[in-house]
C-alpha positions, 0 to 999 in steps of 0.5 A: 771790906771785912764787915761786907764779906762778914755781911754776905757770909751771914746772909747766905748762912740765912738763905740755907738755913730758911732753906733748911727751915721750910724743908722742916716745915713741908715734912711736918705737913706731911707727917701730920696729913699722912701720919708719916712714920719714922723712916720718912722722918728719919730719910726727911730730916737726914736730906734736909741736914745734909742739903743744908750742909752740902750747900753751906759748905759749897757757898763759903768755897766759892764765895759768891756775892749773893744767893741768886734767885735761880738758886732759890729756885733750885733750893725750892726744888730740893725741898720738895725732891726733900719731900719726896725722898721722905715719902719713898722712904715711908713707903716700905712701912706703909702703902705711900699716898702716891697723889701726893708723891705725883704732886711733889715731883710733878713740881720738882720737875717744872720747876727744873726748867725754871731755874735756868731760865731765870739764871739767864734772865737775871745773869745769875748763871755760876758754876755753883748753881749749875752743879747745884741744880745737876745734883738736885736732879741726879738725886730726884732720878735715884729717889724714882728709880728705887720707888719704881724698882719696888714694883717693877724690879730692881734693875730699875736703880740702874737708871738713878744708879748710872750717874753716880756710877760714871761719877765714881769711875771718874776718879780711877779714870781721870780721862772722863772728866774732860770736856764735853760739847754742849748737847740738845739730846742729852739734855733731852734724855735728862729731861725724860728721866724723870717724867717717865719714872714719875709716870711709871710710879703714879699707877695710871699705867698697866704693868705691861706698859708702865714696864715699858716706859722704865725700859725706854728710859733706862735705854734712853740714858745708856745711850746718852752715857754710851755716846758721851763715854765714846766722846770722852775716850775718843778725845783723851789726852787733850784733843776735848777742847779742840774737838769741843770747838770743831763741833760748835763751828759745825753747828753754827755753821748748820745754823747759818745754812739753814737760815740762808 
């Protein structure tokens, strides 16, 4: 049973460190076809140790038997959001080849709904993947929403700054970390996220409308974080769980009365 565990602890340190290994290789592309400076190498290499860090230490805590292919996915998608971070990093020191950054994060963002889907195909779905995936994406919203700011103001980062923030007042106010129902529009809202800031920061659109795209996303999320935040204080004090569940009988409820 010990050299088992020995094996798989070794071969999940070889997943992360391939990963690690590819998120080199994607900045050296890009270094060598952009002339990439010093911040986005310095931004590059920092994202990738601490990708690699993060999730090695993630992996020995909760011990899985395997890596999983939804997480191979997901490890893909940090690479290229990697990429990405390396670019808007570059872009205070020189005009960034923003056909590049739109490719890099038009695939990010397809691959986001790839992972799950392959999770639930292969039943590799875990908490640690599901966290892994959330982080991926919370941290591609914040690396937008600072490109973006560059151009349209700084009150952009509220959008990559709001999750981080709700993470942060969790600690001081533990009633925030209750349970949450299962929820189409949040999902829905977070899905946006990305795809309009990636169409605010691509320059196809004017600056009245590409200001307007931001706003809608930065109002979109408020609404979703308000909601949730109401959901949590108006069921404080142990009630999320039965609410959780009066809700998914409401829906299944729904679901049959529209089927009849």
């Amino acid at each position: 049973m010990a050299l088992n565990n020995t094996y798989d602890a070794r071969l999940l340190q070889q997943e992360t460190a391939v990963g690690a290994g590819v998120q080199l290789l994607l900045l050296t592309v890009l270094g060598t076809a952009i002339g990439m400076g010093p911040a986005g190498w310095l931004t590059g290499l920092a994202f990738a140790l601490a990708t690699w860090a993060v999730l090695s230490r993630a992996l020995h805590r909760t011990r899985p038997r395997s890596f999983g292919p939804a997480n191979r996915v997901t490890l893909g998608r940090a690479t290229l959001v990697g990429g990405v971070t390396a670019l808007v990093a570059d872009s205070f020191q020189s005009p960034p080849p923003v056909t590049v950054l739109v490719a890099l994060t038009a695939v990010a963002l397809i691959l986001d709904a790839v992972d799950g889907k392959v999770a639930r195909r292969t039943g590799s779905s875990s908490a640690l993947g599901a966290r892994f995936d959330m982080e991926v994406d919370a941290f591609l919203i914040l690396v937008l929403s600072v490109y973006v700011a560059t151009t349209v103001g700084p009150w952009v980062l509220l959008i990559g700054a709001m999750r981080y923030a709700f993470v942060a007042a969790a600690r001081f106010l533990p009633w925030l970390n209750g349970t949450l129902p299962p929820s189409t529009g949040r999902k829905t809202v977070a899905a946006l996220q990305g795809v309009l800031l990636l169409l605010a920061g691509s320059g196809l659109l004017p600056y009245a409308l590409t200001f307007g795209v931001v706003a809608l996303a930065l109002a979109l999320l408020t609404w979703s974080f308000g909601r949730d935040i109401g959901w949590l204080w108006r069921t404080r004090g142990g009630s999320a769980e039965r609410e959780v569940a009066r809700a998914e009988d409401v829906r299944e409820t729904a679901g049959v009365g529209a089927a009849l």
